[in-house]
Residue, then its C-alpha position, 0 to 999 in steps of 0.5 A: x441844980x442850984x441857982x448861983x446867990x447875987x446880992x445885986x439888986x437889978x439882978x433880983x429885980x430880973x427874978x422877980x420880973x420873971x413873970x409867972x411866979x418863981x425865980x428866973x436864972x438869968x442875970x443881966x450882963x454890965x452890957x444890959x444882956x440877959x444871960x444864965x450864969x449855970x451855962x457859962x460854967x458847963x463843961x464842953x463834955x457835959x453840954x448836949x446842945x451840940x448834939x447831932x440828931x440822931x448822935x447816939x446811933x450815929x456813936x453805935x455805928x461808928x462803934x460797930x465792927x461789922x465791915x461791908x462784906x459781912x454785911x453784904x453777906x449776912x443780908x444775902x443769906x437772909x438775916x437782918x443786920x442790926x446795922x440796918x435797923x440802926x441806919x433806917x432809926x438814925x434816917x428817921x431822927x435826921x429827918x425829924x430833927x431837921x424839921x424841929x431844928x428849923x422852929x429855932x427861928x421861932x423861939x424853940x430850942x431843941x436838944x437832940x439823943x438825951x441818954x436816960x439810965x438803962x440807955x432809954x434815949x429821947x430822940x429830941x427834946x422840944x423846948x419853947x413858947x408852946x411848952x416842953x415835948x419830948x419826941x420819938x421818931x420812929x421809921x416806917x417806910x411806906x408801911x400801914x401803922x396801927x397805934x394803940x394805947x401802949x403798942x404800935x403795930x406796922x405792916x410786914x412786921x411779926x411783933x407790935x413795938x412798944x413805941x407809945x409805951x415807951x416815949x411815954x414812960x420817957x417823958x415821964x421820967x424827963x419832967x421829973x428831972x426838968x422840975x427838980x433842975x429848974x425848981x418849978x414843974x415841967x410837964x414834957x408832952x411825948x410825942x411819936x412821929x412816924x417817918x415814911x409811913x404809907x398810912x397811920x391809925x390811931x385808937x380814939x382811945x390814945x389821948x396822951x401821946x401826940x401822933x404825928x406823920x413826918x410832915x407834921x412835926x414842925x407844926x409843933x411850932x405853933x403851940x404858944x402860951x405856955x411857957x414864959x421865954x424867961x422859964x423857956x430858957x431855964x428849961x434849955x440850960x438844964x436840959x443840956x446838961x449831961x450830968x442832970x439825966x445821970x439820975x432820971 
């Protein structure tokens, strides 16, 4: 995403005060208000700022063609719904992003369902004074949660999930795209939050991935001193737009 040229000297002078090196986007308005001339020309359909936690689970149950009574039927012959599963992850997503949605009081911004390529989805993309986070929130109703370096395991369940694995790989491939938009480094730190569970283990060896439980996400908010409000901005105004994640 390429900066729109001004010859306009207060508006170069706004660049070069950007404050930790590298050019702002903002402009000043004939009214003194500083604004991002890239968002003022973003189609409705491409902007993700509107998006609701949990959007694109909401997309796919809304999509579903599977009524009530055969759901109701397929779980009294014991099977397992993928509805289900969907309901319990969109429950998860509202919660966190309630809680991440209440930091923009403070300075953050959130962008909410990120849709990568191969349908890869960041839950939540924490943007503000503390840096960049991408967010993954997961359910765990009342379950014991082990968390390894690349898998979590969780009681009651056959098979590991590669939860860890995953929001890393993801946040990988968000920096990357955040830089080339912005035109300087963005480095997104992911963060798995469990919601619901009874207890969470996590190895000494994972050091990469923040791991956090429901009520601890919002204390994301208190991280400060990385980011420049002016470079914060910058970061939010390629984020939501759509177009930009087509080539993650």
């Amino acid at each position: 995403m390429r900066e729109r040229p001004d010859g306009n000297d207060a508006n170069d002078a706004n660049e070069a005060n950007d404050g930790i090196g590298g050019k702002a986007a903002r402009k000043t308005s004939a009214n003194g208000k500083a604004y991002d001339p890239e968002r003022l020309f973003l189609p409705p359909d491409d902007d993700l700022a509107p998006n609701r936690p949990g959007e694109t689970l909401r997309a796919r149950l809304d999509a579903s063609g599977t009524g009530r009574v055969a759901l109701a039927l397929a779980r009294c012959l014991g099977r397992r719904p993928v509805e289900d599963a969907w309901r319990r992850a969109l429950a998860a997503e509202q919660a966190v992003g309630a809680a991440l949605e209440e930091l923009t009081a403070g300075g953050w911004d959130v962008v909410h369902s990120i849709v990568l390529p191969g349908d890869a989805v960041i839950a939540h993309l924490l943007i503000g004074p503390g840096g960049v986070f991408g967010v993954a929130a997961k359910p765990a109703h009342k379950a014991r949660v082990q968390v390894g370096e690349t898998l979590v395991r969780v009681s009651r369940e056959r098979h590991p999930r590669p939860y860890v694995r995953e929001i890393r790989h993801d946040c990988a491939r968000a920096s990357l795209v955040l830089s080339r938009g912005c035109g300087f480094l963005v480095q997104v730190r992911p963060v798995l939050v469990l919601v619901g569970a009874g207890s969470v283990e996590v190895s000494p060896a994972l050091e990469d991935v923040q791991v956090l439980e429901e009520a601890q996400a919002a204390a994301l908010g208190a991280a400060g001193g990385v980011l420049h409000p002016s470079r914060a901005d910058r970061i939010h105004t390629v984020a939501r737009n759509r177009r930009v994640w087509l080539w993650a």
